[in-house]
N, C-alpha and C positions, 0 to 999 in steps of 0.2 A: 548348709546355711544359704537363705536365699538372698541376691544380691539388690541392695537397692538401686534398682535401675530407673531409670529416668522414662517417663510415658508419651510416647512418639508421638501421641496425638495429641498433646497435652496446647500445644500451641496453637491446635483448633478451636480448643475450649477457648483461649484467652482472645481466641480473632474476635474480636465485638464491632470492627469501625463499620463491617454493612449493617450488622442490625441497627445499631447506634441512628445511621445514617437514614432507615426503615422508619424508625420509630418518631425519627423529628420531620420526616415527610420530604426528605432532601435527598434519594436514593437515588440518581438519573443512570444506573447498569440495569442491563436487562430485559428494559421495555417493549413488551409484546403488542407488536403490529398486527394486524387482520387483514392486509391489502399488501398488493405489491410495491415496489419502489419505483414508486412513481412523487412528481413534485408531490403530489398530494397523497398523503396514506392515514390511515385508519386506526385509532386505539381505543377501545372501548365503546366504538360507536362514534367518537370524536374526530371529528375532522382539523388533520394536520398539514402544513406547510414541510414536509420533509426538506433540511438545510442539512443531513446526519447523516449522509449517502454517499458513496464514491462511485456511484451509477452515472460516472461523467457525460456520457454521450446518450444517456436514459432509452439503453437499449435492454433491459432486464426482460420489460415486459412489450418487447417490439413484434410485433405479430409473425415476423419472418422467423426470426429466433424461438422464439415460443414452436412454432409450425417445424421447423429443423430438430427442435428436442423433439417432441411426440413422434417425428418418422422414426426418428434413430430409436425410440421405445421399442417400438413397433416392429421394427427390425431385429434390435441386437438384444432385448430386454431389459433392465433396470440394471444391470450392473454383470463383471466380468469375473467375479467370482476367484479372481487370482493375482498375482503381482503383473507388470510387464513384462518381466523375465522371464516365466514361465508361461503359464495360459492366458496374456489376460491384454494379449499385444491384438488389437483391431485393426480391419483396413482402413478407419476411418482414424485410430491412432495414427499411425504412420501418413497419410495421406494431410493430418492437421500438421503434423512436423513439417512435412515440404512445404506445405502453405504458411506458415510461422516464420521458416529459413525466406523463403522470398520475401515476404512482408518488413522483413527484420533487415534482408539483404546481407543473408550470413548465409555459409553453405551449410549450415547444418544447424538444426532444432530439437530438443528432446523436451515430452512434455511428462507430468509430474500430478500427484493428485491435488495436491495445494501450493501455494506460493510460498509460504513455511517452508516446508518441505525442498522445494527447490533450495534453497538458503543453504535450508541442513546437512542437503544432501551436495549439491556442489563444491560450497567451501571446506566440509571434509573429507572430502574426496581427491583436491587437488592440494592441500595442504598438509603438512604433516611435524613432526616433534622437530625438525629441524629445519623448516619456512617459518615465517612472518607474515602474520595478516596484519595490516594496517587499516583501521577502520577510522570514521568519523562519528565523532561522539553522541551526533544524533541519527546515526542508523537505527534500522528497525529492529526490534527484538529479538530478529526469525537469525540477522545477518550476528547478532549476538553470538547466539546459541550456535550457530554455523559452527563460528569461530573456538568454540566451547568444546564442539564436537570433533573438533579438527586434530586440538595438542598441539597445534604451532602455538609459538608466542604473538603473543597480540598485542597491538600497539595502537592507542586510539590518540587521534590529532584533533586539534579544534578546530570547530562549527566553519566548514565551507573553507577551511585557512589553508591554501596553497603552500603556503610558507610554512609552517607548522608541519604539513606532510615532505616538504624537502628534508628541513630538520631533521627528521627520522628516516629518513632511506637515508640519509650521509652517515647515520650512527647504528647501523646494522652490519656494517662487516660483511660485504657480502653474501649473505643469505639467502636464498630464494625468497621472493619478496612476493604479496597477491596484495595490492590495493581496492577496496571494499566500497563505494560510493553508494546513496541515495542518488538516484537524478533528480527528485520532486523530496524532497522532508516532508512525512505525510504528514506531521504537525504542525509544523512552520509553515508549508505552501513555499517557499525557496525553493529557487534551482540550483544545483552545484556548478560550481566553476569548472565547466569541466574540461574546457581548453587550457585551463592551465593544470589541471588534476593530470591529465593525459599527459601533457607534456613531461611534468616532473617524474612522474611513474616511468615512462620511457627512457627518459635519460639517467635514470639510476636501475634499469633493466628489469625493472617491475613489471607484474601484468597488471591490469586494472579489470575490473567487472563491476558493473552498472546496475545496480537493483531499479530498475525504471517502473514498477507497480502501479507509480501514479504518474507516471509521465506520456504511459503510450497513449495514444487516444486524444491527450491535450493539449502535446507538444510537437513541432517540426510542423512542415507544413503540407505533411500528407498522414501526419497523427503517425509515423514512428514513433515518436519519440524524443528523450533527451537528446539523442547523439545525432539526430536528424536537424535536430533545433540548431546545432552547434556545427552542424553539417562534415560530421566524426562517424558515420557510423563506419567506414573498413578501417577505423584505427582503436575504435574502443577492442578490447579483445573477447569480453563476453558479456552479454545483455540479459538480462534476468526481466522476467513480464509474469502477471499475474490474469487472471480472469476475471474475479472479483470484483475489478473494477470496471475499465471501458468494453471490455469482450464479456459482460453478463453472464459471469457464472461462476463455477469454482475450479481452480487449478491455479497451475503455473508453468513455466516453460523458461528452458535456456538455451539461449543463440548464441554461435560463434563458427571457429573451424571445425571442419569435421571429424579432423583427428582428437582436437579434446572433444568435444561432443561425445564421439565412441568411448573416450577414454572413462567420462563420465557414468556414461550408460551401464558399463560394465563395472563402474567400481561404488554406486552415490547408494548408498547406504535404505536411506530413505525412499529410493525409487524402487531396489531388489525385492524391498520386503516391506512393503506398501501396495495392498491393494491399489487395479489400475483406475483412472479415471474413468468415473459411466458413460456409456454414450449420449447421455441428453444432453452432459457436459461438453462432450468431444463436439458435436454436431452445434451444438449452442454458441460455440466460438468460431466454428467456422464460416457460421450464416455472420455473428459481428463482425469481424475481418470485413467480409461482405460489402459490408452497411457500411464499413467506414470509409472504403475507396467510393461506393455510391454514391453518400448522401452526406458531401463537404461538408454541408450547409450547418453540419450539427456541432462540428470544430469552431466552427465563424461564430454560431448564436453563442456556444460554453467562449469563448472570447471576450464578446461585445461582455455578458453577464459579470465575470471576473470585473471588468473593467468596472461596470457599473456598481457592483458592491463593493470593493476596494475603497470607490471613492464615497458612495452614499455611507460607511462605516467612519472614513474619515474625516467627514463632513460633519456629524454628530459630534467626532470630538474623542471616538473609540481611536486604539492605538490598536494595530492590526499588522505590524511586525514586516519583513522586510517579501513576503508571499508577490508571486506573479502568476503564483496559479486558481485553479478553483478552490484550492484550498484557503479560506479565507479565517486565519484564527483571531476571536479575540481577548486581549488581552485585559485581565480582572485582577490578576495580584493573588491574592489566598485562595487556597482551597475552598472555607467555607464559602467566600462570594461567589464562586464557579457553583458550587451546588446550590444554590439560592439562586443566582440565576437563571439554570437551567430549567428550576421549578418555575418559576415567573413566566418564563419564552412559553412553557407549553403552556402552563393558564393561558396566554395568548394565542394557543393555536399552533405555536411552531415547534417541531421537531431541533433541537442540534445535540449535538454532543460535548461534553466534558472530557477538559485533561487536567490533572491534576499529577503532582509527584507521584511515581519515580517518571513519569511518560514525560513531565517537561521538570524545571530546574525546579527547586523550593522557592516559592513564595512569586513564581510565575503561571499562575493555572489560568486556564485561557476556554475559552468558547468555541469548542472546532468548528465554522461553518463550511461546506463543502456542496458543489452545485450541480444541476443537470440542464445539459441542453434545451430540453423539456421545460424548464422553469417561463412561466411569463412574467412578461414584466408586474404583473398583478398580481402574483404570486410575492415577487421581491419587494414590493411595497409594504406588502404586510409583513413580510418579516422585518425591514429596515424601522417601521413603527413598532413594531414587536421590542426589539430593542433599545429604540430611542426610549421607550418605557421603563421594560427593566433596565437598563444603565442610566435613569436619572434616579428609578427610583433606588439604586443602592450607590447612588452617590458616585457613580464611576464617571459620567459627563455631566456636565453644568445644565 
């Protein structure tokens, strides 16, 4: 007798909210660009205002880095055909880790195919059924899953609350403890407190690690970093960095001492049996590195910018939330207004992105705007009109 079993996919049948969203002309995932990530890029032929970019120091398409991928083609070929553990370790792998470790001013650097991956692989590697990850409730997804993949118990404290993270290392009983931080909240644009985050982690003998994805490149005042900004780096314990963002390309990488480093190497899940980073990747971050001890000048202009839309947003009357970085979100209230806005910005020419639930709270969906050095101030004009637009016309400023 056959069992009435329940149909696996059956929850795919009833997923409707993209077509739903398709079909009323309010779909803003997915959007296929023709140009690089540059302020200005291309859809359909249409010329955009890119504001939907984390290309903070707009070195994606910088002729040096463009120039350092194609050698490394040329040399190593399109990819390594193995994990790092096995065949797939280059001298130009190893040789970006020392340049990472120095940069970071850690003695030791291990790099990773994605910044994901870092997360996944780090956090459950050093944690396990009998530790404690403490996380902050607006962590990124990757620092989630980490924790997921770890079996420790996990314990999330609220939004940047020092206090709330003492709370919980007092009520753990001694456990081994790993403290879990954002240094930049990629949706909020917030920095964490992280002189007091460090402190409390230390004094109740916690380690701490720093997911800084969005912070290298726009924070400290030689683009380390959060813990630079805070002037903490020999006391944070391990720095987590991405590519994708200020070093133009894909990966990730984790700094600290050398002993966890190895310890990592040989045990991060996600690095053993994960194809390695290509060399256009590897060499692509090396030439950014580069660029960012060279040419200040692109920390100083993504600065001045911050500054200038922070205030030109709250001049109009937008509420743009507690951000000091280029991350500059704005706030709309519901769901449906974020996708109706989104559509309006681009009639206008401007690129940004939507967050909407589960990514930010219910009934807080916000406008993520986020900047490049590269932007002129011409460019920011028209998107600040862009908006005075759409947020009079759906009634969000006077």
């Amino acid at each position: 007798m056959a069992l009435n079993r329940q149909d696996l996919f059956e929850k795919c049948r009833r997923f409707t909210r993209a077509r739903d969203l398709i079909e009323a002309g309010l779909y803003p995932y997915f959007r296929m660009i023709e140009s690089a990530q540059d302020p200005v890029v291309y859809m359909g032929g249409k010329r955009m205002i890119m504001v939907g970019s984390n290309n903070y120091l707009g070195l994606t398409n910088h002729p040096k880095v463009k120039e350092a991928a194609i050698e490394a083609v040329k040399k190593y070929g399109s990819g390594c055909a193995g994990s790092r553990f096995l065949n797939g370790t280059l001298d130009i792998h190893v040789a970006l880790e020392d340049k990472l470790a120095r940069f970071m001013r850690k003695e030791a650097a291990l790099v990773f195919s994605t910044g994901f991956q870092v997360n996944l692989g780090v956090i459950s590697a050093l944690a396990g059924k009998d530790d404690v990850v403490i996380i902050d409730k607006m962590d990124h997804a990757s620092i989630i899953d980490g924790c997921r993949l770890s079996y420790a118990e996990v314990k999330k404290c609220r939004h940047n609350n020092p206090a709330d993270l003492e709370r919980i290392l007092e009520g753990i009983n001694g456990s081994a403890a790993l403290v879990v931080v954002d240094g930049v909240f990629s949706m909020e644009g917030d920095v964490v407190n992280l002189p007091e985050v460090l402190r409390i982690a230390h004094k109740h003998g916690a380690r701490l690690m720093v997911d800084d994805a969005h912070g290298i490149g726009v924070l400290g005042k030689t683009g380390r970093g959060t813990a630079e900004h805070f002037g903490l780096e020999k006391k944070v314990d391990l720095i987590m960095g991405t590519y994708s963002k200020s070093l133009a390309s894909i990966g990730g990488f984790i700094a600290g001492d050398k002993d966890i480093i190895n310890y990592i190497k040989h045990s991060a899940r996600s690095l053993i049996f994960s194809a390695s980073p290509p060399p256009a990747s590897v060499a692509a971050v090396s030439a950014a590195l580069d660029i960012i001890d060279s040419e200040p000048w692109r920390m100083q202009r993504l600065a001045e910018i911050t500054k200038k839309m922070i205030k030109g947003f709250k001049d109009l009357g937008f509420e743009v939330g507690p951000t000091e970085t280029p991350i500059v979100p704005i706030m709309v209230g519901g769901d449906e207004t974020a996708f109706q806005m989104a559509v309006m910005l681009q009639e206008e020419g401007v690129f940004a992105n939507v967050a909407v639930s589960p990514a930010v709270p219910n009934g807080k969906a916000l406008i993520r705007t986020s900047y490049m050095a590269t932007h002129t101030d011409e460019h920011l004009d028209i998107v600040i009109e862009a908006f005075k637009k759409a947020g009079r016309g759906l009634g969000i400023i006077p």
